[in-house]
Each structure stands twice: as structure tokens, then as C-alpha cells.
N, CA and C of each residue as an Amber inpcrd file, in Angstrom:
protein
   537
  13.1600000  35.5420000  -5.4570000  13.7460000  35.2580000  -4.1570000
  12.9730000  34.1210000  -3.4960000  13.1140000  33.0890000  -3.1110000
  12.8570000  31.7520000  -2.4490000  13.1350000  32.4730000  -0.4440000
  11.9270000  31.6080000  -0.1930000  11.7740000  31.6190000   1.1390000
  12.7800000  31.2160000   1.9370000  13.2160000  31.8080000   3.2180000
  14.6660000  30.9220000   3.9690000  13.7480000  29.3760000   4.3870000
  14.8930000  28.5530000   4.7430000  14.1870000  27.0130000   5.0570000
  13.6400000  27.1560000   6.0000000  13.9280000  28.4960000   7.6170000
  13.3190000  28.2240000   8.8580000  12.0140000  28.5000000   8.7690000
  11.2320000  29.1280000   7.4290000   9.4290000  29.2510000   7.3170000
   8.9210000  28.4140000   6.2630000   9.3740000  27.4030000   6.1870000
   9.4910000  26.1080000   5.5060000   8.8860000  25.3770000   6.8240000
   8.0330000  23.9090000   6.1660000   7.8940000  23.1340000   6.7880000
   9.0100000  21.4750000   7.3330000   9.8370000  21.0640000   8.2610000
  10.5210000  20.3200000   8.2920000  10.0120000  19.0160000   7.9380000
  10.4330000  18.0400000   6.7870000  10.2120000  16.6000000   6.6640000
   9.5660000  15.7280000   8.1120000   8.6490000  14.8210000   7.7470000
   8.5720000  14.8640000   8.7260000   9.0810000  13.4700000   9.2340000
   9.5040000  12.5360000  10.0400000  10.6140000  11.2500000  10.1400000
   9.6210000  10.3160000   9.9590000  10.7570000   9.4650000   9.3930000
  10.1250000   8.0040000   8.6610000   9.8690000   6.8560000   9.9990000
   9.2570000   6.4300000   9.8660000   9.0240000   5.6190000  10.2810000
   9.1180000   3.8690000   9.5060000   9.6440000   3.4330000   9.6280000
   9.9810000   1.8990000   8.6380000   9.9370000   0.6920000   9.8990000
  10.0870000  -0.4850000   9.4630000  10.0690000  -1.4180000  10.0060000
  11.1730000  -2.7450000   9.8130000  11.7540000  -2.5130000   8.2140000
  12.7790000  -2.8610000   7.6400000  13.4140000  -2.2710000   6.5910000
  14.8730000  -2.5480000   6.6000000  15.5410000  -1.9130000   5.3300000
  16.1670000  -2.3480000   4.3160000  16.4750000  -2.6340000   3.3860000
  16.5730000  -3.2150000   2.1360000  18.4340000  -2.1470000   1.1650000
  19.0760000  -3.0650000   0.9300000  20.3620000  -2.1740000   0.4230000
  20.7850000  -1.3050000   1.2030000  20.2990000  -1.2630000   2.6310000
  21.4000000  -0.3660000   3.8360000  20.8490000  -0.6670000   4.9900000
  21.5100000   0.0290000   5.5500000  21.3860000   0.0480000   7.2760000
  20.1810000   0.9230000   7.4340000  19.2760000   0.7510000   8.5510000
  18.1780000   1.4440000   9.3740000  19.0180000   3.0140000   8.9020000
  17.7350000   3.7610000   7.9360000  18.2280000   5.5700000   8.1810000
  17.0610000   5.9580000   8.3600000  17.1870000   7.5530000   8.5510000
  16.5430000   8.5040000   9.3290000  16.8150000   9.7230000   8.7060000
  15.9470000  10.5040000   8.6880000  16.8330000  11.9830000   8.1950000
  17.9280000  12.5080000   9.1100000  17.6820000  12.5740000   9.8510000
  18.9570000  12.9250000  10.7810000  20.3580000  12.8730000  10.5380000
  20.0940000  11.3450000  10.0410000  21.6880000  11.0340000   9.1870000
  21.7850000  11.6410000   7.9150000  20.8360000  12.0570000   7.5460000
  21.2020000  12.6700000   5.6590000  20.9760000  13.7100000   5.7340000
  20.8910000  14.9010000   7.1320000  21.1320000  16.0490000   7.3830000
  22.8360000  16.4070000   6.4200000  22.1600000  17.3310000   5.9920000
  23.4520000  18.4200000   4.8690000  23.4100000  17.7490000   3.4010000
  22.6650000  16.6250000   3.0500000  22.3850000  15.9880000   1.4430000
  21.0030000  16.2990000   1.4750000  20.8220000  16.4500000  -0.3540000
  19.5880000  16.3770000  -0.6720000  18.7600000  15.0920000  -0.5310000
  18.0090000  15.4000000  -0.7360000  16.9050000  13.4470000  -0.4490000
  16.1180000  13.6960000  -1.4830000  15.8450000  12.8640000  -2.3210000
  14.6630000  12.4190000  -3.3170000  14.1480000  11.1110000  -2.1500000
  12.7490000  11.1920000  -1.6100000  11.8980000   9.6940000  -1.4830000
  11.2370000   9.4760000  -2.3990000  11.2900000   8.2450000  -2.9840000
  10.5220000   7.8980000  -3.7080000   9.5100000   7.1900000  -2.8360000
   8.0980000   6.9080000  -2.8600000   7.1190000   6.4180000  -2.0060000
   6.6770000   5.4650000  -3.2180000   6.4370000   3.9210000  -3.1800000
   6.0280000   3.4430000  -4.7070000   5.2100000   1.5090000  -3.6550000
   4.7570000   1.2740000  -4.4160000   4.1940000  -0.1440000  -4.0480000
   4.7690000  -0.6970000  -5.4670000   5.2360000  -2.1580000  -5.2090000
   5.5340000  -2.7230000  -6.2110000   4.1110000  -3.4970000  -7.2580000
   3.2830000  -3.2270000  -6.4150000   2.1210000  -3.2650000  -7.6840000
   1.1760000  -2.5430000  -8.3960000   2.3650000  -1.4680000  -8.0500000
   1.9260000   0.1470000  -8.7470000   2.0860000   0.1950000 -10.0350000
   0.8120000   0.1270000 -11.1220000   1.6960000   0.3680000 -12.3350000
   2.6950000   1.8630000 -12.7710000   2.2500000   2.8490000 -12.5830000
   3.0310000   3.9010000 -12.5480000   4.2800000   3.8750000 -11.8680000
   4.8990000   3.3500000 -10.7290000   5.9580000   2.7480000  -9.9740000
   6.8670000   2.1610000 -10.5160000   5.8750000   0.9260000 -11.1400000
   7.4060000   0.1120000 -11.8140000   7.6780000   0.5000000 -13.3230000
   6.9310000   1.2200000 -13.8490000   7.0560000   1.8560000 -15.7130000
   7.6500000   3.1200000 -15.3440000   7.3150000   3.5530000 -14.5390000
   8.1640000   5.4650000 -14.1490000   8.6180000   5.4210000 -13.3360000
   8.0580000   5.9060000 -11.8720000   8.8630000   6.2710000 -10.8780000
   9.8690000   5.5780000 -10.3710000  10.4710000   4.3190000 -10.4060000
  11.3540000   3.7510000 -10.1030000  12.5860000   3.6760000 -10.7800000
  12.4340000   3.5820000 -12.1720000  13.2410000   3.9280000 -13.3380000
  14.0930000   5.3150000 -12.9340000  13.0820000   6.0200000 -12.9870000
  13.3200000   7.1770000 -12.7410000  14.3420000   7.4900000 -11.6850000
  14.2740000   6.9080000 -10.6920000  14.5700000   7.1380000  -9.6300000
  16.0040000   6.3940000  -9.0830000  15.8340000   5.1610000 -10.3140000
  17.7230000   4.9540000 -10.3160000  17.9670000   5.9640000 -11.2690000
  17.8740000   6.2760000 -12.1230000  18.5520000   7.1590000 -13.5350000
  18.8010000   8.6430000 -12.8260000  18.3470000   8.8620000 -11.4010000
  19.0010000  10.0560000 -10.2080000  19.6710000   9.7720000  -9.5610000
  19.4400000   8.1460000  -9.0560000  20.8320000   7.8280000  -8.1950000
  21.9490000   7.7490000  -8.9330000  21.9810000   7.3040000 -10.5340000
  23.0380000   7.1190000 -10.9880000  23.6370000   8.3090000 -11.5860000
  22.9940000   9.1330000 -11.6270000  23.4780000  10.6870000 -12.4920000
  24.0050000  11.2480000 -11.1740000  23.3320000  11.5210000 -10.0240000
  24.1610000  12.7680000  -9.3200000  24.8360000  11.7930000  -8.2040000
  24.9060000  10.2830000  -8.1500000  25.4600000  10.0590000  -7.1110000
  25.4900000  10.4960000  -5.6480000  26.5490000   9.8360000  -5.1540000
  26.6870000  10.4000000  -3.9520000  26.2210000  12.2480000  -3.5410000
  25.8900000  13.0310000  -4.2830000  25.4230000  14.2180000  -4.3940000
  24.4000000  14.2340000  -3.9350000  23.4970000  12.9100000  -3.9650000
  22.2320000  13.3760000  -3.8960000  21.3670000  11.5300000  -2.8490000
  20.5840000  11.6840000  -2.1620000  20.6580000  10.4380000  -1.4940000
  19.1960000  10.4450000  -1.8650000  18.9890000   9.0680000  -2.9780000
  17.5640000   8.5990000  -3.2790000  17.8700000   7.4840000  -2.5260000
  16.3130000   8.1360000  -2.2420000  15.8590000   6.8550000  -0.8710000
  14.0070000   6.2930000  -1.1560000  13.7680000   4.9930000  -1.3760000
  12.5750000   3.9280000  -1.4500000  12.0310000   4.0440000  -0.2270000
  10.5230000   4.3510000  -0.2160000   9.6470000   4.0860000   0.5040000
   8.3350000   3.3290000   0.1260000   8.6060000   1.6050000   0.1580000
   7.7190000   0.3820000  -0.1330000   6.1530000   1.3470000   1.0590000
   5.4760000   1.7230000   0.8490000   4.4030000   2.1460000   1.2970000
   3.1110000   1.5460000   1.1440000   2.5060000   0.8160000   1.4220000
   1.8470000  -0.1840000   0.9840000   0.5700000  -0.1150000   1.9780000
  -0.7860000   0.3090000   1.0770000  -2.0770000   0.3610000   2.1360000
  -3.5620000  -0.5350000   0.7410000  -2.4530000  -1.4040000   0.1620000
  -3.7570000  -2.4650000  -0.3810000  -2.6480000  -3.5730000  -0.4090000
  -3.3090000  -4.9120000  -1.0810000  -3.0750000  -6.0390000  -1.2680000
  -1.8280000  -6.3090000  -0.6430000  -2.0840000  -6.0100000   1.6010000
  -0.8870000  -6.3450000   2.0800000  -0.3910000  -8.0230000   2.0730000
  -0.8680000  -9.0670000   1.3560000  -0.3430000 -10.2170000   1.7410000
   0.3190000 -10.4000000   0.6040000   0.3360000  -9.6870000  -0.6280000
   1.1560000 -10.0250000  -1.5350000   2.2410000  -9.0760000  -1.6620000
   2.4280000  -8.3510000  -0.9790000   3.4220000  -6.9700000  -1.3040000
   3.9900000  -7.0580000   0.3540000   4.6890000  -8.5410000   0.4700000
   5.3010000  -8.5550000   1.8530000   6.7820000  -8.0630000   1.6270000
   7.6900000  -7.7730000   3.2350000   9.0180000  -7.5620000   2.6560000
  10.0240000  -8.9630000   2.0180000   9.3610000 -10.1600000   2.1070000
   9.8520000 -11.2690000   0.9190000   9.9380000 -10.8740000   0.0840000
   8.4180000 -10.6380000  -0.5300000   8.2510000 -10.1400000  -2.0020000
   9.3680000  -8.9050000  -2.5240000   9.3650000  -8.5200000  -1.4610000
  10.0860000  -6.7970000  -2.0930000  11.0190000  -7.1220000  -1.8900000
  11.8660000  -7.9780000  -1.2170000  13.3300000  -8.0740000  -1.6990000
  13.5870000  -8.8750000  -3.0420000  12.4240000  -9.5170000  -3.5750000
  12.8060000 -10.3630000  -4.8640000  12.2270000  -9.7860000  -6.0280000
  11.5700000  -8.0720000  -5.3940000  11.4360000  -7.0910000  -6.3940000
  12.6380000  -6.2750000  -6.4000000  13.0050000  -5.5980000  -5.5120000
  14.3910000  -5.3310000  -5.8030000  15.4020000  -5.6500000  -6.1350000
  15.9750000  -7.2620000  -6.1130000  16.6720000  -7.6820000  -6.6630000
  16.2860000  -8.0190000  -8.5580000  14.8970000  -8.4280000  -8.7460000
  14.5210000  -8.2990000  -9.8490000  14.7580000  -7.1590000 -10.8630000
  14.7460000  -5.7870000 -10.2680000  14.1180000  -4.3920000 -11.1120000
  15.5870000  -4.0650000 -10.9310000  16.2300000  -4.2650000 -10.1170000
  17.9220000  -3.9590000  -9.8560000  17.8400000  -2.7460000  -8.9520000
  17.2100000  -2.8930000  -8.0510000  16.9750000  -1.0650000  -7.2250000
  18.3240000  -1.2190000  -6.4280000  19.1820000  -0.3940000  -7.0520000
  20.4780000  -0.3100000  -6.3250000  20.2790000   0.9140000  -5.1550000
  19.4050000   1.8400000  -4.5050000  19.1000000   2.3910000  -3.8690000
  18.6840000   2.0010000  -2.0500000  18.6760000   2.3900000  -1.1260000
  17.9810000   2.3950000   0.7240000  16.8510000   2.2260000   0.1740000
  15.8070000   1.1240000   0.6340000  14.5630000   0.9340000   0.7690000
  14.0640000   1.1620000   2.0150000  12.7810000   1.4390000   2.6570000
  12.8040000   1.5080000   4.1120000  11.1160000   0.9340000   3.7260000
  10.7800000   0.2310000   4.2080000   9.3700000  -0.4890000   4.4740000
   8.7200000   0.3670000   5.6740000   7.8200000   0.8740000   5.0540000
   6.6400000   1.4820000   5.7670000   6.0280000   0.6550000   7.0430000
   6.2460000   1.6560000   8.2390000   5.2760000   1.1970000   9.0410000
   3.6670000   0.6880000   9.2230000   3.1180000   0.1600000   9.4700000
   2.0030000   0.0320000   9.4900000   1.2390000  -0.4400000  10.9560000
  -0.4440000   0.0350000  11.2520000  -0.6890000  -0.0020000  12.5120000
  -2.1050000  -0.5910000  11.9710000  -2.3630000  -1.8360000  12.7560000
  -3.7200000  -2.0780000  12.3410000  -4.8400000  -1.2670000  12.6210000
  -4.9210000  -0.3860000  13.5330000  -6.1530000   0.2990000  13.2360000
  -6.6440000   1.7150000  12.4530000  -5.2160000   1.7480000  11.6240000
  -5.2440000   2.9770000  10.5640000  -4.9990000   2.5050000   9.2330000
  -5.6620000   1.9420000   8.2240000  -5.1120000   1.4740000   6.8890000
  -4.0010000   1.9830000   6.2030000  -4.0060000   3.5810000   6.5080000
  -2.9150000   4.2060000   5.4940000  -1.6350000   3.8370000   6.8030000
  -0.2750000   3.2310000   5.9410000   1.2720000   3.7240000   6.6420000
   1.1580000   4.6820000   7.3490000   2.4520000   4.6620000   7.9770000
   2.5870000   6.0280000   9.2460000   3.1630000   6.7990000   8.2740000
   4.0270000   6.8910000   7.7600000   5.1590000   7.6600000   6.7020000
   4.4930000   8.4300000   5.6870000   3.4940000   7.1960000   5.0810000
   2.2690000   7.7340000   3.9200000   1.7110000   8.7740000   5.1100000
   1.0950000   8.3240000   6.3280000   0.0960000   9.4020000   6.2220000
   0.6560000  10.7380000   7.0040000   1.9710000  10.4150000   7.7300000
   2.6950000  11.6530000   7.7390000   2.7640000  13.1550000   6.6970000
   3.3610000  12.2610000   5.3430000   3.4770000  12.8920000   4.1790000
   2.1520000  13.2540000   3.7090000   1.0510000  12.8290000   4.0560000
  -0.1090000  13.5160000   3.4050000  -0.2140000  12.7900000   2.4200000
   0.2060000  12.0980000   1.9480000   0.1420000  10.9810000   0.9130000
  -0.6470000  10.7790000   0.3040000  -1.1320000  10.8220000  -1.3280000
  -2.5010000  10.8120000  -1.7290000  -2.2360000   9.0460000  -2.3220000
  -1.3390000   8.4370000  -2.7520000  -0.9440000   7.3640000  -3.2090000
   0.5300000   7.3480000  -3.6030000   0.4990000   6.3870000  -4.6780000
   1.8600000   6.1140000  -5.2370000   1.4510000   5.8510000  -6.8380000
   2.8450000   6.6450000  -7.2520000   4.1180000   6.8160000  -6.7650000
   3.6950000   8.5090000  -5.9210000   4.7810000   8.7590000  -5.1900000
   5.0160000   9.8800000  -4.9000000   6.5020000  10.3560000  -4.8120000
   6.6220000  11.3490000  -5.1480000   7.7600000  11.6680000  -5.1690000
   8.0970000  13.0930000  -4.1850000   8.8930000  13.0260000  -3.3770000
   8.7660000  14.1240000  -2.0260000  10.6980000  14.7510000  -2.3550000
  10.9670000  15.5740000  -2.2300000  12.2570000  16.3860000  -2.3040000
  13.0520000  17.6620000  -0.9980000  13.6660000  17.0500000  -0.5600000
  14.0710000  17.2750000   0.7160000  15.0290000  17.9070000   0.9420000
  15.4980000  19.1880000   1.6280000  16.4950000  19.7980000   1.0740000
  17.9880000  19.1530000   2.1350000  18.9170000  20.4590000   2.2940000
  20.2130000  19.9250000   3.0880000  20.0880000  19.7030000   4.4580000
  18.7660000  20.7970000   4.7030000  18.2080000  21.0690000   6.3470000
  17.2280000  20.3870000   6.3590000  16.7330000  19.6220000   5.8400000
  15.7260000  18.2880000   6.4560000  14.3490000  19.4420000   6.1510000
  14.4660000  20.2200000   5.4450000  12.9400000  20.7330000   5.1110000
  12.3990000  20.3510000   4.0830000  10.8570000  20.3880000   3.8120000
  10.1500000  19.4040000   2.5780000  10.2880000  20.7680000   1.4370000
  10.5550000  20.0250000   0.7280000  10.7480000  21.2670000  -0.8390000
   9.4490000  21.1980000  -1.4890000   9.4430000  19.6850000  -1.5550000
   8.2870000  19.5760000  -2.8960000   7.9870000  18.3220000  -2.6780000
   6.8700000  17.9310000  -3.2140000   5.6690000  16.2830000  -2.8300000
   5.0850000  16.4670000  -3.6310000   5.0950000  15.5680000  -4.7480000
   4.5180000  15.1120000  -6.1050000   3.5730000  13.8940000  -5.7840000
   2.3730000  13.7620000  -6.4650000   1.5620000  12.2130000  -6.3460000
   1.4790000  12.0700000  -7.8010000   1.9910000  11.0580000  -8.3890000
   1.7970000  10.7740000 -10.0120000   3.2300000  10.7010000 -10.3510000
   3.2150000  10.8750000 -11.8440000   4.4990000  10.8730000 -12.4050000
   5.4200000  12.2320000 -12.3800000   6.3710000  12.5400000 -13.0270000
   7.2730000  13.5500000 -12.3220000   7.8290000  13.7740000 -13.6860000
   7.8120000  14.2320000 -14.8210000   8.8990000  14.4420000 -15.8280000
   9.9810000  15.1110000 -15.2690000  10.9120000  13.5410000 -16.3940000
  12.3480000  13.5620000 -15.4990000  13.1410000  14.6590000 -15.7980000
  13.1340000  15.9640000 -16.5440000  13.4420000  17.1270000 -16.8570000
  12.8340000  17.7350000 -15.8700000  11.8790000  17.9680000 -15.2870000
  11.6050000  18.9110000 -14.1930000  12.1930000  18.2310000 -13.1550000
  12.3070000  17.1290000 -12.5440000  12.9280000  16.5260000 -11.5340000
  13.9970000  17.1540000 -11.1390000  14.6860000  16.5570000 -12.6330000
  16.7520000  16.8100000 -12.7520000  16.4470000  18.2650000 -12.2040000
  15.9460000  19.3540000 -12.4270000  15.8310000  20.6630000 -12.5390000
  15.8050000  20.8850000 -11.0010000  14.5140000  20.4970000 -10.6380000
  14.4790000  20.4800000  -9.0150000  15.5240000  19.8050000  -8.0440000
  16.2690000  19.3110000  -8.2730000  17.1360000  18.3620000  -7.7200000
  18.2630000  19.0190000  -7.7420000  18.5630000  19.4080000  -9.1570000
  20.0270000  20.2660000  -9.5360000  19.8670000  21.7590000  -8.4860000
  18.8110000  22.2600000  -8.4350000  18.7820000  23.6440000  -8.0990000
  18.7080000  23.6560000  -6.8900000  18.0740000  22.3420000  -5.7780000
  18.3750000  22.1800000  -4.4910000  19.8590000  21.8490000  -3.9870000
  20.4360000  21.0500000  -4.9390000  21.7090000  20.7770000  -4.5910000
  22.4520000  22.2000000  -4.8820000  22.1560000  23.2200000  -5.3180000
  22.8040000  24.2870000  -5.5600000  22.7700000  25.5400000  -4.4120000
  21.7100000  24.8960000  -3.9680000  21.2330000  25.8240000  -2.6200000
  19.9020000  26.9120000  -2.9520000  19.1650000  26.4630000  -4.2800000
  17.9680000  27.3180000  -4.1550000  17.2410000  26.7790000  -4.2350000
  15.8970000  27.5380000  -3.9540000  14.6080000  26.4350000  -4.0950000
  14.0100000  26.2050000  -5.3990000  13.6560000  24.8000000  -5.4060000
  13.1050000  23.9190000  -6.6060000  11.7480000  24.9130000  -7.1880000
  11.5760000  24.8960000  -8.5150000  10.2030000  25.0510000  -8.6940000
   9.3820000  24.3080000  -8.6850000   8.3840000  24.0200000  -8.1270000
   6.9140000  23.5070000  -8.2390000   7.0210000  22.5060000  -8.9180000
   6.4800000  21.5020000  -8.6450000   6.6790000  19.9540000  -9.3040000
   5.1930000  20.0800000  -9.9470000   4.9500000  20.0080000 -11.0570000
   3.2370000  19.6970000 -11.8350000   2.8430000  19.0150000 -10.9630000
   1.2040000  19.5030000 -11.0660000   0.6010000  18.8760000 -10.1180000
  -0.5110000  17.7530000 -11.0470000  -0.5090000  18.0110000 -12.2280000
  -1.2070000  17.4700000 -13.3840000  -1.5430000  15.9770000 -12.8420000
  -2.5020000  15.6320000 -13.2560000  -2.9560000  14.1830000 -13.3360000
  -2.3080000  12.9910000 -14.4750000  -1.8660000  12.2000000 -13.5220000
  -0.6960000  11.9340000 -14.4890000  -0.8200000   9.7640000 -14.8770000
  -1.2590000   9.5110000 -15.8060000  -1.6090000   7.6320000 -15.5560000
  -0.7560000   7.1120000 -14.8570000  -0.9340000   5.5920000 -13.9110000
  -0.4200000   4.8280000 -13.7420000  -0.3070000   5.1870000 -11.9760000
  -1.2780000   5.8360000 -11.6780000  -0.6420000   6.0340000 -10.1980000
  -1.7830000   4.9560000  -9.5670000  -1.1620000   4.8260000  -8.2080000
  -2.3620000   4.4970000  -7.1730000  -2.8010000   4.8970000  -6.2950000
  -4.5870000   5.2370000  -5.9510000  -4.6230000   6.3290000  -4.9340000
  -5.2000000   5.2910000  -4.4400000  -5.3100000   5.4900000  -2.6120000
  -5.7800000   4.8010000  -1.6580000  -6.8480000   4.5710000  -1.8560000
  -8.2180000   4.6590000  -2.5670000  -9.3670000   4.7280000  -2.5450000
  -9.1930000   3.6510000  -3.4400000  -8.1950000   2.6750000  -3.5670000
  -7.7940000   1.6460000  -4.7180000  -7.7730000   1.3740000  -6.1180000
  -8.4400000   2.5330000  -6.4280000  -8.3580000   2.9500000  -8.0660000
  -6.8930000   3.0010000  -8.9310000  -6.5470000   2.0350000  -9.5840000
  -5.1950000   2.5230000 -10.1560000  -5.3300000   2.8100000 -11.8110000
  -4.6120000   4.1570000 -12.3060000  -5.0030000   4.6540000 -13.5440000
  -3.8220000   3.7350000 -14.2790000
């Protein structure tokens, strides 16, 4: 038996600054769909070899079923990972997906969004149910069989199991180390 969503913790709102393949969103608007965020820097190696891949091969399987949404989150090498750059990464990698560019405040290094989410780096992968509550928040890679699994079973109306928490190559944690 899975917990009801009201002793669940609620997502908590994005904060962005620009948007990329849509209009300015919010959870608010994707109240009653599932949400996959993906959280990724485009000079993540784990980002652009997994989690992004990944993360069209969900937009394109469950479609409109399911609303994957990009969060460019970015707390190193901000002069090269501008939103220029990331639109001529997205058009490059083909991210047919909502991007939303992370806020940022100069006197806190980490994003608002990152450090909302608790964010240990990128990629991260966060899973959101119909009621805007957090299911599950992955830091690392995500095998895309447990994903589909978690994703399918939220869209079904139960709760996901547990995303591995395993240490997984290619991520980046804020302390700037990338595996």
C-alpha cells in the first residue's frame, strides 16, 4: 500500500529565467500530468551520454501522457554554458522537449531550483506526480527500465518504486568533480 499524496511532500516551484521549445511553465499548469525534470548542464558528461537521451526516448514513448521537462541548472563554468549556448545545444542534440533555465542569485552559487530540489548535481532526475507531489529525485544515471517502470506506475495512479540510489559515472556534483 503506497502513502496518499496529502503526507507526501509537494514539488517545490521552479524558478527559471528563460524558456527554450515553449512558453514560461510552472507546475501549476501541469497540475493532473505526470512530470519527469530532467536537471542536466550541457557540460555534463553523464547529461549528454544518458540523461538526456534518455529523456527524449520518454518524451517520445509516452507522449503527451507524460510532460518531460529540462532544467539547464548550471552552478560551474557560467560563461560558457550561457542561454546562447544552450539554444545551439538544443538545437544540436535535437531536445524536442520545455527547457526552463535556472535561476541564479549572485550571492548563492547553487540555482534556486537546484537548491530548492536539494540538488546534489547533474544529471538529476526528479518524478512528479498528477498532484504536483515529489515521487522520486535521482542524482546520477537512472536505468531506463526502472524509469519506464516509475513513470508507467505513476501514470497509473500508484506510487513509483525507489529510484537506485547507486553511484553511478558521468555525473556532476557541485563540489566540481565530474565522474
Amino acid at each position: 500500500m503506497s502513502p496518499s499524496s496529502s503526507l507526501l511532500t509537494p514539488a517545490p516551484p521552479w524558478e527559471t529565467t528563460q524558456w527554450f521549445n515553449s512558453e514560461p511553465l510552472d507546475l501549476a499548469q501541469l497540475r493532473g500530468r505526470v512530470v519527469v525534470l530532467e536537471a542536466f548542464q550541457m557540460l555534463c558528461p553523464g547529461c549528454v551520454s544518458h540523461a538526456l537521451p534518455q529523456a527524449v526516448r520518454l518524451s517520445r514513448t509516452f507522449g503527451d501522457d507524460l510532460a518531460v521537462i529540462g532544467l539547464h541548472t548550471v552552478f560551474e563554468h557560467h560563461q560558457a554554458m550561457t542561454p546562447t549556448s544552450l539554444e545551439a545545444f538544443l538545437h544540436e542534440y535535437r531536445i524536442p522537449f520545455p527547457v526552463g533555465v535556472d535561476a541564479f542569485r549572485s550571492a548563492d552559487p547553487a540555482p534556486v531550483t537546484f537548491s530548492r530540489y536539494r540538488m546534489r548535481g547533474t544529471p538529476t532526475t526528479v518524478l512528479i506526480d498528477r498532484d504536483g507531489v515529489l515521487r522520486a529525485h535521482r542524482f546520477g544515471q537512472v536505468d531506463d527500465m526502472a524509469l519506464a517502470s516509475a513513470v508507467t506506475r505513476l501514470l497509473d495512479g500508484a506510487a513509483p518504486r525507489l529510484l537506485d540510489e547507486e553511484a553511478a559515472p558521468g555525473v556532476c556534483a557541485v563540489d566540481g568533480t565530474c565522474t
